[in-house]
C-alpha positions as CSV (number, residue, x, y, z in Angstrom):
1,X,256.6,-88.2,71.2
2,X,257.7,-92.0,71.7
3,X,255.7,-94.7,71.0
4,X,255.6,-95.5,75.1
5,X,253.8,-92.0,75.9
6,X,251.2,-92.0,72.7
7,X,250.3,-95.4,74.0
8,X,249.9,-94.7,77.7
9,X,247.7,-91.5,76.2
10,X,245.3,-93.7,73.7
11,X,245.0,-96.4,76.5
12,X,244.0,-93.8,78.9
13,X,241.0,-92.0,76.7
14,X,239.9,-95.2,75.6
15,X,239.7,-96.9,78.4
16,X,238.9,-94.5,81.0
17,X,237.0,-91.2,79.1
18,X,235.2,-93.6,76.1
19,X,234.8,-96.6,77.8
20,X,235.6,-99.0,74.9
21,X,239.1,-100.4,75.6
22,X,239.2,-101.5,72.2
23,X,239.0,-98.5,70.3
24,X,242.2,-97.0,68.6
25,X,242.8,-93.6,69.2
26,X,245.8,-92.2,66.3
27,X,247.5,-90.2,67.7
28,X,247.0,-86.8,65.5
29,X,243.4,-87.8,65.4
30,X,241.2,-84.8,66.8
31,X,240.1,-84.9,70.3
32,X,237.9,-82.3,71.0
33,X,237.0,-81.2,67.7
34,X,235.8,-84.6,66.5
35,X,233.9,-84.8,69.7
36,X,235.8,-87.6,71.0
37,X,235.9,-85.9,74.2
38,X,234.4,-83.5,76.1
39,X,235.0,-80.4,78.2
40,X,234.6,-82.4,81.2
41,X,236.9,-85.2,79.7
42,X,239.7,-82.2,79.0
43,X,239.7,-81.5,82.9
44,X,240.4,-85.8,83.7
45,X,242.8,-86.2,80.3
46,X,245.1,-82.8,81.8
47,X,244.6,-84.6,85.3
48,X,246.1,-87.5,83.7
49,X,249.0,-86.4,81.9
50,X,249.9,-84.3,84.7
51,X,249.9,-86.9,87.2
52,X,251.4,-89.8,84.7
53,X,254.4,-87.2,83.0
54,X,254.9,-84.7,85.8
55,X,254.0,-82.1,84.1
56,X,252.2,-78.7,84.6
57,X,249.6,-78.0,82.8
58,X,248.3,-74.2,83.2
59,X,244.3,-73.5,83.6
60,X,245.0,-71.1,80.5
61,X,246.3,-74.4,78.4
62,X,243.0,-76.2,79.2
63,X,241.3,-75.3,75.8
64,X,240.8,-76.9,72.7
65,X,243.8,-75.8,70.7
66,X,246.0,-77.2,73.0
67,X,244.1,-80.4,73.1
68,X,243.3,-81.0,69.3
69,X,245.3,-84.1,69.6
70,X,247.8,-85.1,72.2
71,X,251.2,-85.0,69.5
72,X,251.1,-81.5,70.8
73,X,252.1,-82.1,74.2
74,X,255.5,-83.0,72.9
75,X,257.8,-80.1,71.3
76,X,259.0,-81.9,67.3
């Protein structure tokens, strides 16, 4: 995942989901899990990175082991 994209991502839940535009996000740090953000929060963050990549995310995809931290959005 480039540098460019895990930036957009942390920018985006800080900002938007947590509300504190300062906080640093690492990018293998766990989302969900860690309670960083919530089910409702999934729905916006997939909204997001739909709308901001172009890509499809499937309703089946919307669950906390695809979201445990957004490096695995991106194939290694």
């Amino acid at each position: 995942m480039t540098d460019a994209i895990t930036s957009e991502i942390e920018k985006y839940i800080a900002t938007q989901i947590l509300k504190q535009p300062n906080r640093k996000i690492a990018a293998d740090e766990p989302l969900i899990s860690s309670g960083l953000i919530d089910s409702f929060s999934l729905m916006d963050l997939a909204l997001f990175v739909e709308d901001t990549f172009g890509v499809r995310i499937e309703d089946t995809e919307l669950n906390a082991n695809t979201f445990r931290h957004f490096t695995v959005f991106w194939p290694r």
